[in-house]
C-alpha positions as CSV (number, residue, x, y, z in Angstrom):
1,X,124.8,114.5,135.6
2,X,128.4,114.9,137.1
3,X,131.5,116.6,137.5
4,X,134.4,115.6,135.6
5,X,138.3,116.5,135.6
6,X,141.8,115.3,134.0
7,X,145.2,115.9,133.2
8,X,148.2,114.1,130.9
9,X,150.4,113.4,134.2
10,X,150.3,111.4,136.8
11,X,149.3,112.7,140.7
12,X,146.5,111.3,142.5
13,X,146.0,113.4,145.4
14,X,146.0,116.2,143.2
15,X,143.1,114.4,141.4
16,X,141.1,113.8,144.5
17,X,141.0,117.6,145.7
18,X,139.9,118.2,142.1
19,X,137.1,115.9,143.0
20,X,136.5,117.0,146.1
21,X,135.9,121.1,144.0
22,X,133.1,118.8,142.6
23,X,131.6,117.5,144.8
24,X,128.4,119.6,144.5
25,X,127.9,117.6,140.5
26,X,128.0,114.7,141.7
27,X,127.5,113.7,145.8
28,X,126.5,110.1,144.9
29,X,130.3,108.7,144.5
30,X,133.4,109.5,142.8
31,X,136.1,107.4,140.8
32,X,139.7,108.0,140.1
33,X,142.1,106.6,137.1
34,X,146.1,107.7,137.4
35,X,148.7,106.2,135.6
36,X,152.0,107.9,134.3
37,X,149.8,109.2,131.6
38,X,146.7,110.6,132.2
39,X,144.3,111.4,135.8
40,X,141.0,111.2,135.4
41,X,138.8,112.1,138.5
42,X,134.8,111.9,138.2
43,X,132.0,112.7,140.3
44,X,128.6,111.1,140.3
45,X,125.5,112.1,140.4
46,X,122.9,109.2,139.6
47,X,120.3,109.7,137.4
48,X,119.8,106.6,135.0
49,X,121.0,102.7,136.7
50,X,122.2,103.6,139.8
51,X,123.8,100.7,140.7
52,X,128.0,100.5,140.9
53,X,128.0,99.7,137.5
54,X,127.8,103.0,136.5
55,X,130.5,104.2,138.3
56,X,133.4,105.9,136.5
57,X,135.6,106.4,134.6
58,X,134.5,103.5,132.9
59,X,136.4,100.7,131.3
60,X,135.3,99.2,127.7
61,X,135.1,94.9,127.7
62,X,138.8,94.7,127.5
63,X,140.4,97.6,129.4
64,X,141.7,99.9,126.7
65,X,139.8,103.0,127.2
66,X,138.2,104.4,129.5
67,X,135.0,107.4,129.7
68,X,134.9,110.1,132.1
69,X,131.1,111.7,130.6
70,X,129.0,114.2,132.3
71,X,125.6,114.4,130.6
72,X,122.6,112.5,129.6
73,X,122.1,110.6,126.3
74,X,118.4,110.6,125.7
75,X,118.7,108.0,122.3
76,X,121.1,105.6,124.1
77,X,118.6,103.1,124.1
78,X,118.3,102.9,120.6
79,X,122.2,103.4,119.9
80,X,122.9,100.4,122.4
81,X,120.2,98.0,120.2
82,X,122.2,99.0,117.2
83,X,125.5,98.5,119.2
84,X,124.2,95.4,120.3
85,X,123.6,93.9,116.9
86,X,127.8,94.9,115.6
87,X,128.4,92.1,119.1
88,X,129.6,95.0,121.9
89,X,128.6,93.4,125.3
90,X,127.3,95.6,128.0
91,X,127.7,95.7,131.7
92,X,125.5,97.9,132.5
93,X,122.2,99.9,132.2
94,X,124.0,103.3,131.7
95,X,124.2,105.8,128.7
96,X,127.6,106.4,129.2
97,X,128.6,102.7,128.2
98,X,127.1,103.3,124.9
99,X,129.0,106.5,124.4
100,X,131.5,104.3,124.6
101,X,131.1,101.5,123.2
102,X,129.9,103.7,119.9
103,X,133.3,105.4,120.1
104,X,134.9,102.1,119.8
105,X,132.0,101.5,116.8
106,X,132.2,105.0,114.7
107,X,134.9,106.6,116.1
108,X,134.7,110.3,115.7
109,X,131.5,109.6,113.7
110,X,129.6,109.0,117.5
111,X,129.0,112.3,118.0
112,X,126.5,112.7,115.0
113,X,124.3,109.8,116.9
114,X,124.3,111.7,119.9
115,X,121.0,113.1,121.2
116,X,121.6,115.0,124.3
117,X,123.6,116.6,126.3
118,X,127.3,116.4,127.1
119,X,130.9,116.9,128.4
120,X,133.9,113.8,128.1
121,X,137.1,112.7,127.8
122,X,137.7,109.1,126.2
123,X,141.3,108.3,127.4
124,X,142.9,105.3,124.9
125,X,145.6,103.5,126.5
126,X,147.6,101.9,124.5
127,X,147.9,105.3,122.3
128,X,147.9,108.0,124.9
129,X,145.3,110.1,123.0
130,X,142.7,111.9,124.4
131,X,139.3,112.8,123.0
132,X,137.2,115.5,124.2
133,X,133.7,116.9,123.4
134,X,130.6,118.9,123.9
135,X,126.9,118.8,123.1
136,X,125.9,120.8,119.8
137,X,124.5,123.9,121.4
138,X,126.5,123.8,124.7
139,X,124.2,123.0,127.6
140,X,127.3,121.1,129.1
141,X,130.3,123.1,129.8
142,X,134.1,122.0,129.9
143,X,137.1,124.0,130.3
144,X,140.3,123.6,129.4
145,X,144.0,125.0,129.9
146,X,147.2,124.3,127.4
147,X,150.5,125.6,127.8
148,X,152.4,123.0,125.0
149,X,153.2,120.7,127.6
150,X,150.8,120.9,131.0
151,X,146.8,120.2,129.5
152,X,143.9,119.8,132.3
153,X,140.4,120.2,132.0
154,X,137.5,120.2,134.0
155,X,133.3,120.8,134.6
156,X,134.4,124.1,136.6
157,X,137.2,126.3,136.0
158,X,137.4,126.1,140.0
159,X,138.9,122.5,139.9
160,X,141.4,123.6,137.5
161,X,142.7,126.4,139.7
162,X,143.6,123.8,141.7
163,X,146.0,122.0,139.4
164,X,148.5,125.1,139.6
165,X,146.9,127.2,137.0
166,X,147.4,131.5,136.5
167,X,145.2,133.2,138.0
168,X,145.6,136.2,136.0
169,X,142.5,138.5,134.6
170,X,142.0,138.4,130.9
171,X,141.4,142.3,130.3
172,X,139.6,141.4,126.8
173,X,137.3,139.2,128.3
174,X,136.7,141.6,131.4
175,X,136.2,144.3,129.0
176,X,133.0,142.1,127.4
177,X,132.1,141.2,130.6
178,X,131.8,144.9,131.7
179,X,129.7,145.7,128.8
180,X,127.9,142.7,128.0
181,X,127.2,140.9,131.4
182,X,129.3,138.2,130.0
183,X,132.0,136.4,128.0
184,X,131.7,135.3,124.8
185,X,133.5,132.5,122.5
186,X,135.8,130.7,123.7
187,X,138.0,132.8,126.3
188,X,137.1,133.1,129.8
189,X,138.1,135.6,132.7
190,X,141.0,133.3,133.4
191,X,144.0,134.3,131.4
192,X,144.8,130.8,129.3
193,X,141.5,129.0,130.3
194,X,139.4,128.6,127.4
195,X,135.8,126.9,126.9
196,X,135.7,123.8,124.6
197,X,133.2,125.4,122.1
198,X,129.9,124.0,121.5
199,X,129.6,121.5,119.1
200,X,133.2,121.1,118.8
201,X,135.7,118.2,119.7
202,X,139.2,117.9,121.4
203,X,142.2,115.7,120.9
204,X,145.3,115.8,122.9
205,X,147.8,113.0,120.6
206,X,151.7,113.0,121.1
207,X,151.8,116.3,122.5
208,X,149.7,118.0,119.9
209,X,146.5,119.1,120.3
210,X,143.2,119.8,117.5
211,X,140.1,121.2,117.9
212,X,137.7,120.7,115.1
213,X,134.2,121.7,114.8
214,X,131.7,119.3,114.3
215,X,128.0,120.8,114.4
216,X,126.6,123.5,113.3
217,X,123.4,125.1,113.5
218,X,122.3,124.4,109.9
219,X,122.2,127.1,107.2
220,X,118.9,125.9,105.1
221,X,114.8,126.6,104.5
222,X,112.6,124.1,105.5
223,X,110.2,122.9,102.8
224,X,107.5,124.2,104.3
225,X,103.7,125.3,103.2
226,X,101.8,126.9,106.0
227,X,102.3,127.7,109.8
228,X,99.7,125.5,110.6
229,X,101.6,122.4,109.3
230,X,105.3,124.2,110.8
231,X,103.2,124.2,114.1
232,X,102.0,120.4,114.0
233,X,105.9,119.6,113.4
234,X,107.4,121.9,116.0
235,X,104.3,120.3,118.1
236,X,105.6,116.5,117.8
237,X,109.1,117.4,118.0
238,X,108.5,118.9,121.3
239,X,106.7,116.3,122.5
240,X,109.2,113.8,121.6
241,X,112.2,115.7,123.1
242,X,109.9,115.9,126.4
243,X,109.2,112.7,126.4
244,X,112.8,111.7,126.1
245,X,113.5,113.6,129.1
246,X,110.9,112.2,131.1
247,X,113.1,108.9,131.7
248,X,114.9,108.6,134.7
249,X,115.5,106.3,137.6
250,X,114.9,109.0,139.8
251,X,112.3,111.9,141.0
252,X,111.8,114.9,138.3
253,X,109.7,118.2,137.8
254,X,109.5,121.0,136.1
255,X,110.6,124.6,136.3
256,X,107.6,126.6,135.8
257,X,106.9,130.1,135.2
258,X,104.5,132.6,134.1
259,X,105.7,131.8,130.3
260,X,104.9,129.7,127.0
261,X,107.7,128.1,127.2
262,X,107.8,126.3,130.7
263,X,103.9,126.0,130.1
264,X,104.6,124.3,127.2
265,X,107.0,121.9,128.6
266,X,104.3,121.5,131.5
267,X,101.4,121.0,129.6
268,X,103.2,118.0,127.8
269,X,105.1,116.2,130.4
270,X,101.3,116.4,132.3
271,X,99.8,114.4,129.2
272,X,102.9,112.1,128.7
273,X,103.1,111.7,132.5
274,X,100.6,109.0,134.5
275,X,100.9,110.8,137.5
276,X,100.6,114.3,139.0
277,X,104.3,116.7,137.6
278,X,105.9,118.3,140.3
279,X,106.3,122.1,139.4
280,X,108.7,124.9,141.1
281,X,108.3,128.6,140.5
282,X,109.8,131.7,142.5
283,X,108.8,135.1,142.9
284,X,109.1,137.8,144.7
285,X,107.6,139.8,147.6
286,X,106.7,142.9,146.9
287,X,107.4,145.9,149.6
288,X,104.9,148.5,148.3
289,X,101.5,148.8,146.3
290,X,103.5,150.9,143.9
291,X,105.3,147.3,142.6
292,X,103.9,145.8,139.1
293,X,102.9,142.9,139.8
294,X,103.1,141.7,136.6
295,X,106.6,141.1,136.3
296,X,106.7,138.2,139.3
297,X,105.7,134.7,138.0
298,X,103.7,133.6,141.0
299,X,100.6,134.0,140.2
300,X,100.3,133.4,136.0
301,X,102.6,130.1,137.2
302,X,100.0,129.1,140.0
303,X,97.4,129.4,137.4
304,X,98.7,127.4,135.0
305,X,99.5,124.8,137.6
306,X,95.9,124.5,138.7
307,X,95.0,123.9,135.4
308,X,97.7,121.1,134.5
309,X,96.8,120.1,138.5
310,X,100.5,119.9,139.2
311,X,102.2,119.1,142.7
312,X,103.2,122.6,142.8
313,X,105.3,124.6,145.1
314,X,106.6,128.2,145.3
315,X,110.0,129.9,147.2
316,X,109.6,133.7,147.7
317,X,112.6,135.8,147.1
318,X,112.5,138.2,150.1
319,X,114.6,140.2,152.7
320,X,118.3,141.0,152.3
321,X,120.0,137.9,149.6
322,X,123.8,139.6,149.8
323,X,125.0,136.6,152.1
324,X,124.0,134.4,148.8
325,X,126.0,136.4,146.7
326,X,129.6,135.0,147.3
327,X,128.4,131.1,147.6
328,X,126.4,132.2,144.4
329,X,129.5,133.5,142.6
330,X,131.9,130.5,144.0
331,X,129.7,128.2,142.2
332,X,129.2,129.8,139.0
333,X,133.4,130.1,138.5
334,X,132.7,133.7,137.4
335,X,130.7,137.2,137.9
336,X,127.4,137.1,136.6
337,X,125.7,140.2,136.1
338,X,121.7,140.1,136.1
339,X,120.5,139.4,139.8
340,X,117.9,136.3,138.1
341,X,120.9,134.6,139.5
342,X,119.6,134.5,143.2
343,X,115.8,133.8,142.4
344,X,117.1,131.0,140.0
345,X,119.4,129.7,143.0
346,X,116.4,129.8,145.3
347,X,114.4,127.7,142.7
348,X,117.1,125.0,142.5
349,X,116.9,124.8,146.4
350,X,113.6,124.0,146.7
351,X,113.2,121.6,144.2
352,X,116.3,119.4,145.1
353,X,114.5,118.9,148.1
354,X,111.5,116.8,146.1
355,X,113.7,115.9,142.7
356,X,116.9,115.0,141.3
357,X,116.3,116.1,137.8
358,X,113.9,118.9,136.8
359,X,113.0,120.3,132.8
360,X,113.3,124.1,132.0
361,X,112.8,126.2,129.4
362,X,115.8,127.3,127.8
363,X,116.5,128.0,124.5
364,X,113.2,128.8,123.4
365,X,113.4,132.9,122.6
366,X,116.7,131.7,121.1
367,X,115.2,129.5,118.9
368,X,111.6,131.1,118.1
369,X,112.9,135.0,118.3
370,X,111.4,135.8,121.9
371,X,113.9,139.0,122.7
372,X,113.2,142.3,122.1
373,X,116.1,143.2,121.0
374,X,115.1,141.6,117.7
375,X,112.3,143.9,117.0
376,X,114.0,146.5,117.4
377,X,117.1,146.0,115.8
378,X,115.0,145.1,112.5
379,X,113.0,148.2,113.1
380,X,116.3,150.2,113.1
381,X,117.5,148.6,110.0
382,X,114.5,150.5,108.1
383,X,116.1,153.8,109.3
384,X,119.3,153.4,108.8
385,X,120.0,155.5,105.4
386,X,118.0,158.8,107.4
387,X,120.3,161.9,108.2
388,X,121.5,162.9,111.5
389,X,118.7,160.2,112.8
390,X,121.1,160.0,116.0
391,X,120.8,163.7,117.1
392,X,116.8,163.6,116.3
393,X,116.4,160.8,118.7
394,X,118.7,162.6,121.0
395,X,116.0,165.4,121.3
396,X,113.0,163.2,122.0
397,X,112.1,162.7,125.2
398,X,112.6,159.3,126.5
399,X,108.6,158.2,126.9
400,X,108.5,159.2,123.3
401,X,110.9,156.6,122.6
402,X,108.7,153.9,124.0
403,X,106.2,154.3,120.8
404,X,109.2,152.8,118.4
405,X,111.6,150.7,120.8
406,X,111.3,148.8,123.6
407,X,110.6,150.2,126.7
408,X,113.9,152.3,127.0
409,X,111.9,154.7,129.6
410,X,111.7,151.5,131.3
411,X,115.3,151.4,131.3
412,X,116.0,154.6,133.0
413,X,117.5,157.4,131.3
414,X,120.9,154.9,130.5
415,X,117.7,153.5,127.7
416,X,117.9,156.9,126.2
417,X,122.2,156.9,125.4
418,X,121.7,153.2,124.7
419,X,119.3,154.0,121.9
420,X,121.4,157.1,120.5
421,X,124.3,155.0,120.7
422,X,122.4,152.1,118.6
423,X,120.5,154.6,116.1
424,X,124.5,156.3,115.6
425,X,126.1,152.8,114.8
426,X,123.1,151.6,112.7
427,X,125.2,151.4,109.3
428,X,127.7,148.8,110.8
429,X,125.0,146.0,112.3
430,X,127.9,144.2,114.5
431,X,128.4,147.1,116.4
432,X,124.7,148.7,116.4
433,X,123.5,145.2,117.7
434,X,126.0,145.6,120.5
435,X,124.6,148.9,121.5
436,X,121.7,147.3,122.1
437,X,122.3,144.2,123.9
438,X,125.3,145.5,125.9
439,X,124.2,147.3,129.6
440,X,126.8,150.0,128.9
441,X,126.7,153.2,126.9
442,X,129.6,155.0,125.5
443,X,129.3,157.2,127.9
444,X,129.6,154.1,129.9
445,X,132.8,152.7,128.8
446,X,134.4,156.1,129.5
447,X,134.0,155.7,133.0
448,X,134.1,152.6,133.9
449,X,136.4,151.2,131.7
450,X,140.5,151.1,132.5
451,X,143.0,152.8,129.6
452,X,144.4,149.0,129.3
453,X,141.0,147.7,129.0
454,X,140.3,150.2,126.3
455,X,143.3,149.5,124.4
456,X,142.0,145.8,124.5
457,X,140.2,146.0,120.9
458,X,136.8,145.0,121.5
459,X,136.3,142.0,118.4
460,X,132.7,141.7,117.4
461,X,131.6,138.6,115.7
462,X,130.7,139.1,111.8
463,X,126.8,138.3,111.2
464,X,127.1,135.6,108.8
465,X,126.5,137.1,104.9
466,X,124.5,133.5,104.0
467,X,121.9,133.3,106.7
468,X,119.1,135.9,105.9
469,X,117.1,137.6,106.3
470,X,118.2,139.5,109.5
471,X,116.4,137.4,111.8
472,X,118.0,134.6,111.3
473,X,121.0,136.2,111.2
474,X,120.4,137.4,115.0
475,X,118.9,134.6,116.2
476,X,122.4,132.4,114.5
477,X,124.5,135.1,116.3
478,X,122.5,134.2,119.9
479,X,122.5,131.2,119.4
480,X,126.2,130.8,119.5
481,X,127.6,133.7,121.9
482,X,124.4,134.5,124.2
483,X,123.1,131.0,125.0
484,X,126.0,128.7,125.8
485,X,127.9,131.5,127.6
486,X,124.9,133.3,129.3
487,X,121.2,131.4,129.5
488,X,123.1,127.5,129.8
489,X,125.9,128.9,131.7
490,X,123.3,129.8,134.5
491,X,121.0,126.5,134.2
492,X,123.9,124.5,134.4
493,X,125.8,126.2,137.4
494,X,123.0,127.0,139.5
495,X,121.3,123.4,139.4
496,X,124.3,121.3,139.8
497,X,125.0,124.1,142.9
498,X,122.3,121.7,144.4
499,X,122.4,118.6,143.0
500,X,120.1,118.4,140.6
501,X,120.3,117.9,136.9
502,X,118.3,120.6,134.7
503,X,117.4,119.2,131.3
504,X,116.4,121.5,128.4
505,X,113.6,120.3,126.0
506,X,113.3,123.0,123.8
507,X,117.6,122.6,122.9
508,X,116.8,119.1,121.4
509,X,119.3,119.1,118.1
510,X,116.2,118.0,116.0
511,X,113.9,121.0,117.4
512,X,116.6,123.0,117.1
513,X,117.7,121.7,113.5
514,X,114.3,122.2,112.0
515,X,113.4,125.6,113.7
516,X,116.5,127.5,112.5
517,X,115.1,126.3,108.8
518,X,111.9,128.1,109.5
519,X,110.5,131.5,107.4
520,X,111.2,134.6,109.8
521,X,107.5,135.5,109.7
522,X,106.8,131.5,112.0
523,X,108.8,133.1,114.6
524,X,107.8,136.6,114.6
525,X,104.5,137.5,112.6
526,X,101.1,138.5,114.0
527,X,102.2,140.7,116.1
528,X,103.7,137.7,118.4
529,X,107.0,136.5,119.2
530,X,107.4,132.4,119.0
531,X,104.3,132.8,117.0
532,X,104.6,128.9,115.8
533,X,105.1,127.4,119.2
534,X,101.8,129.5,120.6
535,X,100.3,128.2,117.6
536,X,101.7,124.5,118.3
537,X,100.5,125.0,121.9
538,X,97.4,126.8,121.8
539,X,94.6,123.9,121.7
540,X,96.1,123.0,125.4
541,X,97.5,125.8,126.8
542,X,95.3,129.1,128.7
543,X,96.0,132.2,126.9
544,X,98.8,130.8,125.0
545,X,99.1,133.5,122.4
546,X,99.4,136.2,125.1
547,X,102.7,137.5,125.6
548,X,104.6,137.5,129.4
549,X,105.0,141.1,130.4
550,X,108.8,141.8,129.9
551,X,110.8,142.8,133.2
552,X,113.5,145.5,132.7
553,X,115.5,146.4,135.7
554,X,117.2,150.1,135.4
555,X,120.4,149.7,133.5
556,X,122.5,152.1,136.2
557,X,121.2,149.1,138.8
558,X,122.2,146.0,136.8
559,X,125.7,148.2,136.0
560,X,126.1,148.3,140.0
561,X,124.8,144.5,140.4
562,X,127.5,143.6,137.5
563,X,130.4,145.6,139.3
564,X,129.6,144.1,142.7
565,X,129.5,140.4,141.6
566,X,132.7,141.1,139.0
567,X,134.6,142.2,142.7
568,X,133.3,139.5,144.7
569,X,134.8,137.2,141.9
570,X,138.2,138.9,141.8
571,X,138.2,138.3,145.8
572,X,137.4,134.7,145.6
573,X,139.6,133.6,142.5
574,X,141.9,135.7,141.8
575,X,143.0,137.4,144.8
576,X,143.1,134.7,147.1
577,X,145.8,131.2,147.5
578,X,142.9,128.9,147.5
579,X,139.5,128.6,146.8
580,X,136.8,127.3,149.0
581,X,137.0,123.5,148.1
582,X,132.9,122.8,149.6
583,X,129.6,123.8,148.7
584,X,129.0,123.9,152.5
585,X,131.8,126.3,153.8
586,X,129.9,129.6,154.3
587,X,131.9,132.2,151.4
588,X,130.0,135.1,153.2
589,X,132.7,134.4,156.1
590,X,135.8,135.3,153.2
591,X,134.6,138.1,151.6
């Protein structure tokens, strides 16, 4: 895993203090290519042959192009046999060479033989073109900024600050991150800094530059006869993708909490693996009996680590954490608004001080239907043709609510407006679905939103017509906005904050190809969520059909969290004529 950064001119030191915003990615060495051209900086973090042959960017055999790649390939063995036998030499032991090497092979076509995860910029020479891309489902991020003549791009939007970039708010993408804790598509907070989509590539060719898309998540039904054989698949699949991610050159473990789905990836690295897995959980300590102690992961993770008989360790969350919220905030390039940010940052401390790499397990509710919000949103589907339904539910009070939707008294009274404001919007889904997923009411938005934020038109993503039934449709809709830009956004930032590299099993393109296929009634039926993973995982697993008690903070607090984190961001980026260019400057000291 690394840190990457470029631009189509020619200015080294401006290169190196790109680099040096890196550092954090990749403390194990750093390259640099300039010519009148093209920069290309790199920072490395060594996971797989860490000898100086890996170093970057990387030349092919005859000097011609040149790779600047952050990620993990976790087929590159067998793409480099296959490479081998069309007579490309290699120099080294690294999956990067065979990225490209296979570019020089398929061209364009190499990204459909990618398994894994990643971020790069091929530079060819002799044609001055430069090709960009990113994993399928986005678990490696790269930004980019293009004015028609000036193009840079980067692992962190921090590094392209540096380049001379506008630091000016983008009020659409502020309004979403008000109401939905953060920014979908491709825009960021950064007027004219965009993402590179997921599973889309880049080319920047005599001054003009593409974008195509070219993955998916697949719009098909699996032929399949029964959960129990949908569970044996899901099962090997799993296992193989784990397995995959076992290989490194360097210590790993595994993030594990009170859940299926870190269990899961527990339970199978345990049996793949010839020695003891190192696991890492967080929790919190609690201040009064009054607490539910069902919501921290300590113990449920502790137990499921005795069982697996893991090198385990646990950090406690406690005491005051607002000195951690500017370094926090520096590292993720923008607000984030759901304080998991600080226990996650915690857990990537301690286990950079055993591993370099450690497995997680994201994607899983994406893929399976493990949210709530799904439930309920089908739920309110069935009552959508009823009359003045909206003012009913406006009488009720809010622990009657609890019997039909998802803990909204846990929620606070803010779950009481956010399920009238959902129930009023039911006949236009887009909307309604963004009632209930956003933190904000319409009550809300009145306050807290500025009159040139509300003249910003808020532009909700269409469900797709062919995908049904409406699970799928919700689970397609996460899967593109919610994921990359929220749950991968955080894995990403807040490991490589510490030098490590998080690698997500579950997010596999073949698991994730052949789950989307799957009837509805696999994911949720039975009265479970991710029923055909706790199937898959049952005959090795304690209690895997048993659910994790859901954790909802009061949406007035996570409101307050959001707003505190969005000003510590504007302080840091935007207000400020440079930006903190080391992980080990202390931001609480700026702000």
């Amino acid at each position: 895993m690394c840190g990457i950064c470029g631009f189509n001119w020619e200015d080294k030191e401006l290169g190196k203090l790109m680099m040096r915003s890196l550092e954090h990615r990749g403390p194990d060495g750093g390259g640099l290519y300039s010519d009148k051209n093209v920069t290309l900086g790199h920072r490395r973090l060594s996971i797989i042959d860490l000898s100086e042959a890996g170093q970057q960017p990387m030349p092919n055999e005859d000097g011609t192009m040149l790779i600047d790649y952050n990620g993990e390939i976790y087929n590159f063995q067998e793409l480099r046999e296959e490479l081998e036998k069309f007579g490309h030499d290699f120099i080294s032991d690294t999956d990067t060479e065979v990225i490209l090497h296979g570019y020089e092979q398929w061209g364009e076509d190499v990204l459909q033989k990618l398994n894994g995860m990643f971020a790069f910029c091929i530079y060819d020479i002799p044609n001055k073109k430069m090709f960009l891309a990113r994993d399928r489902v986005g678990v490696k991020p790269l930004y980019y900024y293009w004015d028609g003549q000036h193009f840079a791009f980067a692992s962190e939007i921090k590094a392209l600050l540096l380049a001379g970039m506008p630091r000016q708010v983008n009020l659409s993408a502020l309004k979403n991150y008000v109401q939905l804790r953060y920014v979908p598509g491709e825009e960021t907070l950064f007027a004219g800094i965009k993402k590179l989509a997921p599973g889309h590539r880049l080319i920047l060719h005599k001054n003009m530059l593409s974008l195509k898309q070219y993955w998916d998540f697949p719009n098909h039904n699996n032929q399949v006869s029964s959960l129990s054989e949908a569970q044996k698949y899901v099962r090997w699949l799993l296992t193989d993708s784990v397995k995959r991610r076992l290989v490194a050159d360097v210590p790993l473990g595994v993030y594990l909490s009170g859940g299926i789905d870190s269990a899961a990836i527990t339970a199978l690295a345990s049996q793949l693996n010839s020695k003891a897995v190192k696991t890492f959980t967080a929790g919190f300590n609690y201040n009064n009996a009054a607490d539910n102690h069902e919501v921290d992961e300590l113990d449920k993770a502790r137990k499921i680590a005795q069982h697996f008989n893991t090198e385990h360790e646990e950090v406690v969350v406690e005491g005051s954490v607002a000195e951690l919220l500017p370094k926090i905030t520096w590292f993720m390039d923008m607000p984030h608004g759901d304080p998991v940010i600080i226990p996650q940052f915690r857990l990537s401390q301690l286990a950079a001080r055993k591993v370099k790499v450690v497995l997680a397990g994201e994607g899983a509710d994406e893929l399976f239907g493990g949210y709530v919000q799904y439930g309920s949103f089908m739920r309110g589907q069935q009552l959508k043709h009823i009359p003045f339904k909206h003012n009913a539910v406006n009488a009720l009070p809010v622990k009657f609510m609890d019997r039909f939707f998802d803990y909204p008294s846990s929620m606070g009274e803010k779950g009481k407006e956010k399920v009238v404001d959902f129930m009023e919007d039911l006949n236009e889904p887009e909307k309604a679905y963004h009632d209930l997923t956003s933190i904000t009411s319409k009550k809300d938005n009145e306050f807290l939103l500025t009159e040139k934020m509300k003249e910003s038109k808020t532009v909700l993503d269409k469900f797709p017509s062919d995908r049904k039934p409406w699970l799928n449709k919700l689970l397609y809709y996460d899967g593109k906005r919610w994921l990359p830009n929220y749950i991968l956004q955080v894995n990403d930032r807040l490991t490589m904050a510490n030098s490590i590299e998080g690698r997500t099993p579950f997010l596999d393109y073949r698991l994730v190809e052949y789950s989307t296929g799957l009837p509805s009634k696999f994911k949720i039926g039975q009265g479970q969520n991710k029923l055909v993973l706790r199937e898959a995982m049952k005959d090795i697993i304690p209690n895997a059909l048993s659910k994790k008690h859901a954790f909802f903070m009061p949406l007035d607090k996570k409101q307050l969290f959001s707003l505190i984190n969005l000003e510590l961001w504007q302080r840091l980026f935007i207000e400020r004529d440079t930006i903190p260019l080391h992980h080990n400057i202390k931001l609480s000291s700026l702000v």
